[in-house]
Structure formats: C-alpha cells, structure tokens
C-alpha positions as CSV (number, residue, x, y, z in Angstrom):
1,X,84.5,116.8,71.1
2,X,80.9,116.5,70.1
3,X,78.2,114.1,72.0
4,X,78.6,111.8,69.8
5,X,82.2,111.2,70.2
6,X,81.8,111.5,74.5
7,X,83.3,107.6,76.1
8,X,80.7,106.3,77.5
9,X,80.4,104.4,80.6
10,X,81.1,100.6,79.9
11,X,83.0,97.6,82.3
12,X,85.8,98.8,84.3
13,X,89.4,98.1,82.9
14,X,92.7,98.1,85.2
15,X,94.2,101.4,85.6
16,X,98.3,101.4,86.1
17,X,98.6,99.3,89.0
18,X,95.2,99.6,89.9
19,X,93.1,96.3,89.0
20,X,89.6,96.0,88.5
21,X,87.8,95.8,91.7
22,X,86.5,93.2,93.3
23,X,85.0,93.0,97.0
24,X,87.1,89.1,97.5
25,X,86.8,87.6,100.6
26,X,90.5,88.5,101.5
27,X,89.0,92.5,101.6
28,X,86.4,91.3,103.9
29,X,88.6,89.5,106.1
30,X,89.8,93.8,106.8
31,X,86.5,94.3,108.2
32,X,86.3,93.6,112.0
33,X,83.9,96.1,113.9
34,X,83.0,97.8,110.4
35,X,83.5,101.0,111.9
36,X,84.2,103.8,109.1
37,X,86.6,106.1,109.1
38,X,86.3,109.5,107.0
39,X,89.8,109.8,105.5
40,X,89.0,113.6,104.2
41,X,89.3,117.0,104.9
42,X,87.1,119.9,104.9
43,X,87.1,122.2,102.3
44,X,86.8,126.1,102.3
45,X,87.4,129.3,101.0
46,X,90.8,130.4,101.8
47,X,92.2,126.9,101.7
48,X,95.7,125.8,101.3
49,X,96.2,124.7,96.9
50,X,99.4,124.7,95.2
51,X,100.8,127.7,93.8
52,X,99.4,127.2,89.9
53,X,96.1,126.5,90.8
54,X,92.6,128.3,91.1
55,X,91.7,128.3,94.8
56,X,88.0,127.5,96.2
57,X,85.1,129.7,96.1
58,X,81.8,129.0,96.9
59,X,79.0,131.8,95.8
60,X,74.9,131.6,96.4
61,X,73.8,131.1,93.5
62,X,69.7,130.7,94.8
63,X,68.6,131.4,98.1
64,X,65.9,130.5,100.1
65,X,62.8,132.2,98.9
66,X,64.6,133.2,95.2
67,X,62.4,131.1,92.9
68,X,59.1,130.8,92.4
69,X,56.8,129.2,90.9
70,X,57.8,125.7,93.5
71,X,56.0,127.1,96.5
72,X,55.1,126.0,99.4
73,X,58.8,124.8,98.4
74,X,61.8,126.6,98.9
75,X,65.2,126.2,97.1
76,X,69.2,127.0,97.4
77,X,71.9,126.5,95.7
78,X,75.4,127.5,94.8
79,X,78.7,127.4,92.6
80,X,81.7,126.3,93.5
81,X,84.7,126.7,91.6
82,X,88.3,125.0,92.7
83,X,91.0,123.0,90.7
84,X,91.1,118.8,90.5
85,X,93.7,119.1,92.9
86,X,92.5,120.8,95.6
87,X,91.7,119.6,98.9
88,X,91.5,115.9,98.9
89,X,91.7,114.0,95.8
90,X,93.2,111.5,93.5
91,X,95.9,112.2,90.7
92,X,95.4,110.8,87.4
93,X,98.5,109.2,85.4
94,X,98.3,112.3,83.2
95,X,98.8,114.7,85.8
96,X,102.5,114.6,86.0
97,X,104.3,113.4,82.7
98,X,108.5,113.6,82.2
99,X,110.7,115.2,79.7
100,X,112.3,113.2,77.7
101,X,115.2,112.4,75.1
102,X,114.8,110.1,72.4
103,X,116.6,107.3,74.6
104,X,113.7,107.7,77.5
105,X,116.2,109.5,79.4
106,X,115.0,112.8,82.0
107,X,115.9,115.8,80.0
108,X,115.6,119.6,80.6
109,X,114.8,119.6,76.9
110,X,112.9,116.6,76.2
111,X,109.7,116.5,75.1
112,X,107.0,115.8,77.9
113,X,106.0,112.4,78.0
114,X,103.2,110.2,79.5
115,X,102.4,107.1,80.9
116,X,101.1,104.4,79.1
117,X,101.5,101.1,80.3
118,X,104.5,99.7,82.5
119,X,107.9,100.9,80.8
120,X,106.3,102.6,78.0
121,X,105.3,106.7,77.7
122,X,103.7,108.8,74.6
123,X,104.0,112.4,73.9
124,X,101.7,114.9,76.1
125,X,101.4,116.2,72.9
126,X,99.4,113.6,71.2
127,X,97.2,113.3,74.2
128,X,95.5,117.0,74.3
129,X,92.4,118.8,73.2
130,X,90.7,121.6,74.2
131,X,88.7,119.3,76.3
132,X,91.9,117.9,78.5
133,X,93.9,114.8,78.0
134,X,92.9,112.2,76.5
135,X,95.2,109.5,77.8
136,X,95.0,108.2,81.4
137,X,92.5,110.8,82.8
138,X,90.6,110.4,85.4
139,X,87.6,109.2,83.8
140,X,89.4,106.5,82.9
141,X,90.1,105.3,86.9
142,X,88.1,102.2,88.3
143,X,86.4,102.3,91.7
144,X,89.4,101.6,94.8
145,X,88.4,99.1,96.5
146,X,91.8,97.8,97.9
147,X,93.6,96.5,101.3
148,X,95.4,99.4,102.7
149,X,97.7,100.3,105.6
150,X,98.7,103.0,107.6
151,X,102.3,103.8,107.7
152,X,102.5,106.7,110.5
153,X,105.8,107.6,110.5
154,X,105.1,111.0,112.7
155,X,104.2,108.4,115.9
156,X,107.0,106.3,115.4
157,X,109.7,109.8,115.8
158,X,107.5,110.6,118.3
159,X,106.5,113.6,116.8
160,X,103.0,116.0,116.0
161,X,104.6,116.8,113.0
162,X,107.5,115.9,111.0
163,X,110.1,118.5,110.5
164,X,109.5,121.0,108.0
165,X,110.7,119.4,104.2
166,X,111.9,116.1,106.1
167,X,112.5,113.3,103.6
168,X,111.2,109.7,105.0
169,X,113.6,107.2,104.4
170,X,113.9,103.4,103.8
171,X,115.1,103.3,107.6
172,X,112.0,105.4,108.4
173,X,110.0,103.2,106.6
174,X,111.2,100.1,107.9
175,X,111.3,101.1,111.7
176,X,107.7,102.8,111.4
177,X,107.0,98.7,109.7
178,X,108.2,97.0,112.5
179,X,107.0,98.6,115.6
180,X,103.4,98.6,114.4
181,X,103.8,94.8,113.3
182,X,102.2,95.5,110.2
183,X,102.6,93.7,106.7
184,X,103.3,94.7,103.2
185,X,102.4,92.9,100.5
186,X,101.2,93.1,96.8
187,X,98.2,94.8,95.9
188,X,98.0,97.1,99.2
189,X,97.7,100.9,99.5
190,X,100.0,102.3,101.7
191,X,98.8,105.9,103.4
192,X,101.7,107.9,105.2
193,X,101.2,109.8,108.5
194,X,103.4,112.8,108.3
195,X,101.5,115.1,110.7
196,X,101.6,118.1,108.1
197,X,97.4,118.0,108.4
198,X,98.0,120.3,111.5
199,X,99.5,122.6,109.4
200,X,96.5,122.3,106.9
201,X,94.1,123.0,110.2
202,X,96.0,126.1,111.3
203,X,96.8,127.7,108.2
204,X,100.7,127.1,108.2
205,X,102.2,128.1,105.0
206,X,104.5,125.8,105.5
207,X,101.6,123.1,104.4
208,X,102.3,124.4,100.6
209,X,106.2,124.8,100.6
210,X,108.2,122.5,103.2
211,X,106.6,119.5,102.9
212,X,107.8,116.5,104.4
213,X,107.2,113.3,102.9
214,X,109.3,110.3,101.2
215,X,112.1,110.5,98.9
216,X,113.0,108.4,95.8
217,X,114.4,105.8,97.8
218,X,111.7,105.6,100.2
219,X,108.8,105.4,97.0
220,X,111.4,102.6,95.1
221,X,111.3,100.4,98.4
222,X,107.5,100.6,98.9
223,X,107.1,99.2,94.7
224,X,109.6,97.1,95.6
225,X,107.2,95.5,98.1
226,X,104.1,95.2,96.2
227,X,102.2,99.1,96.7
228,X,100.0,99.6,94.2
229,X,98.7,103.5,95.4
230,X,99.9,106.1,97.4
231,X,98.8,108.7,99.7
232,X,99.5,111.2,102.7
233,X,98.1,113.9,104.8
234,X,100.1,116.6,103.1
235,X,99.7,118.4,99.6
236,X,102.0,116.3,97.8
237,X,102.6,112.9,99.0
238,X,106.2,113.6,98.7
239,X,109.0,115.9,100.3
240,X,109.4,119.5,98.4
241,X,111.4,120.6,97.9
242,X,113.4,119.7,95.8
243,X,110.7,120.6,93.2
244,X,111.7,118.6,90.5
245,X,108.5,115.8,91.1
246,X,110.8,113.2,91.3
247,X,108.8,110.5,93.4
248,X,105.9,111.9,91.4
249,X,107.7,110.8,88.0
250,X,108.6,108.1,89.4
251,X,105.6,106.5,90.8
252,X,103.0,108.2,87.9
253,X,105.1,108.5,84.7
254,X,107.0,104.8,85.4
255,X,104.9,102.5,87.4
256,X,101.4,103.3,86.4
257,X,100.9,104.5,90.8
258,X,98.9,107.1,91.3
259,X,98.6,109.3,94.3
260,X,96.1,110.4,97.0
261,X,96.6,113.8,98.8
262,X,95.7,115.8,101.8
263,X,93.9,113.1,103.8
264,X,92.9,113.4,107.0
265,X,94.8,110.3,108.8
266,X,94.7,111.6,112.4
267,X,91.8,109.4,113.6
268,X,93.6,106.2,112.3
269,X,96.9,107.3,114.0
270,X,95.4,107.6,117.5
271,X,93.3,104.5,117.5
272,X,96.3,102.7,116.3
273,X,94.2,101.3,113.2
274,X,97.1,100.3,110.9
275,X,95.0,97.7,108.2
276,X,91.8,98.6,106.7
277,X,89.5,98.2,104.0
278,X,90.0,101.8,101.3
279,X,87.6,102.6,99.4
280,X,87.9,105.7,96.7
281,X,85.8,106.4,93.7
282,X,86.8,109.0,91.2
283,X,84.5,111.0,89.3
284,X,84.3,110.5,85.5
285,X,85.4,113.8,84.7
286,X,86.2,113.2,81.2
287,X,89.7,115.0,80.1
288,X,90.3,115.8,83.8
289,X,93.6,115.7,85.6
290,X,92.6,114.7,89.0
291,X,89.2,114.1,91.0
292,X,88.2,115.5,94.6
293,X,87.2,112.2,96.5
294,X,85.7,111.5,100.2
295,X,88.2,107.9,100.5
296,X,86.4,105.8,103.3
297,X,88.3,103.3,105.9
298,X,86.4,100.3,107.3
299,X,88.4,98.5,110.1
C-alpha cells in the first residue's frame, strides 16, 4: 500500500451495531454528578496476554541528558512494543472470523470467513495484505459514545471472584438485572463484572486460562434485548474454555458486536454505579486487529 492508496480520514460511518455518534440529549440525561470513572488497567512488563501474542516491553530509547543540541532542554523517550490485544482494548470485527461451508454452516474445514454486514461474511482471504485486513479493521471504528450499564454479576453471587471457567447464564443475567433495578434496552453497552481483574492484579494464571464469563446463551439473550457492545474485566469477555470462540463468533462474525476486554470495573461495582455515559475511541490503526483504549464512565 503506497501513500497514495492510505483511507484517509473523512465522516464517520456505522460500524456493525455501532451507529454514528452523537452526544443526544438522552446520553446527557446519564450524566448526574459528572464524575468520571477510569474504566482501564495498567499496563506493564510481565503482564497477563493471550498465549499467541507478543507481550509488553517498554525500552529507553533517550534519556535525560542523551541529546543535544536542545539545551537548557532535556528529552526522554521510549519504545514500547505489545500486540492490539493486550491489556485493555477494543476488538475489531476482523479479529475473529468462522470457518465455513458453502451453506454458511461452522465447519472444521471451511474456509475462514468474515463479517460484513448483518447475516452476510466474505472470505478472510480476500481481505488481507501485508499491511493487515482490509475489511472491518479498526480504523474503520467510529468514536463510542453510547449509554452503557454495569451488569456485576460477581456482587449479585456474593462473590470477589467468580469461580474459575464459570459460565454466566440467562438466570445469572436476569437475577444480577433485577436486584440492581437496572434496564436494558436498544442501543446500550452492557459491561460484565466477573471479578477475574483480581486475578489480573495478582498475577493469577488463571486470568489467561479459566476464565469465567458468559456462554452462548447468556450473549443470544443480551442481542435479544437490544446490546449493541460488549465488555468485561477479564481477557476474553467470554468463559474459556471451551476454546472454540463461540460467543466471540457469535457476537463478531454474526451480529456486527464487537468486544471490550480487561477493564477495570471494580470502582463501578462498589459505588453501585450501574448506568453511565461510555465513552471509547479507537485508534485509526489502519489494517489493525484491535486498539488499546482508556474507555471513560461519566455517571
């Protein structure tokens, strides 16, 4: 891909589920104290990443003193190198695709398949260069700016921590609904509390490899109400294993939903702050599968 044939920015287009943004007066309506809430966690070297992926380094690359020619200045600087999906960050629709038959059908020996818009996929295939993918990366992601709730499913069990690969359920779901009084509807974000950040804080492999979060029938029943994102304090949104991605598929490769991982949702949890304003914004990394993002909550 030469300069010439880089996107450039332009207006924002809808994204999946994701619509345009708008600040509407409904959003501001969220706002009540305007207190904001950092929604994400630290990063260093050492961190929790999934298997398959670089971890994160950070090197001096200029010190204090280093250059001259600036002075009475001084200068630093460094490099950091970590994957898109490390830490906390947003999934593109191309992160995950499914294998296919020639029906549509899930198939070990399918061809992997993308989203494209609602019911319809292309070939992985057609979407690559040696500069990423081409369709539904995360350049091509609006601005969140969405009415979102908190789902903490940990408080209502009464736990820290959910059990180690525990699968949230349409029960859990719609007990953890009802005893905070709070309301679904279409458009709305909906961030699950699954405690597993306290494995992230004390360096519990079982962050990477147990991971509680919903199953498929817990993901179906949240579209079915009108979610138009995801996200959870864990490294996957949802419960591994199994390992076959199948909330991932579902949500991503189906319905055009992306996902938000490893937030911190700990603060929101204790103060009992259930309905906010979210607010992400991508970077336009051009060809990338995912984007590190600080996602802010104003209540």
């Amino acid at each position: 891909m030469s300069s010439n044939d880089i996107p450039q920015p332009g207006r924002l287009s809808p994204y999946g589920r994701l619509p345009v943004p708008q600040l509407t007066p409904e959003l501001l309506r969220l706002v009540g104290t305007g207190t904001v809430y950092s929604l994400s966690v630290n990063y260093y070297e050492g961190m929790p990443k999934p298997v398959p992926m670089v971890p994160y380094t950070i090197s001096a690359r200029n010190r204090h003193g280093d250059l001259k020619g600036i002075e009475p200045a001084t200068f630093a600087a460094e490099s950091i190198t970590m994957a898109a999906h490390t830490g906390t960050h947003i999934d593109a629709l191309c992160h995950i695709g499914e294998r296919q038959d020639r029906q549509g059908r899930p198939s070990n020996e399918g061809e992997p398949r993308l989203y494209a818009s609602q019911g319809e996929t292309v070939p992985a295939a057609e979407s690559a260069s040696h500069q990423g993918l081409l369709q539904m990366n995360i350049a091509q992601m609006p601005p969140i700016l969405a009415r979102a709730v908190l789902l903490d499913v940990a408080g209502l069990k009464g736990m820290d921590v959910l059990p180690d690969a525990y699968m949230i359920t349409v029960e859990d779901l719609e007990a953890t609904i009802a005893k905070q009084g709070t309301m679904l509807q279409p458009g709305t974000a909906v961030l699950l509390r699954t405690g597993f950040y306290h494995h992230l804080a004390s360096g519990n492999p079982t962050y990477v490899d147990q991971i509680a979060g919903p199953g498929l029938a817990a993901a179906q029943f949240l579209v079915d109400q009108g979610m138009i994102l995801i996200g959870a304090d864990n490294m996957s949104v949802e419960a591994m294993p199994p390992m076959d991605h199948a909330v991932h598929r579902y949500l991503l490769v189906h319905n055009g939903i992306t996902h938000l991982e490893n937030l911190y949702l700990e603060e929101l949890a204790e103060k009992q702050i259930y309905e906010f304003l979210l607010i992400v914004t991508p970077l336009r990394l051009i060809g990338a599968t995912g984007s590190w993002v600080h996602p802010i909550a104003i209540a």
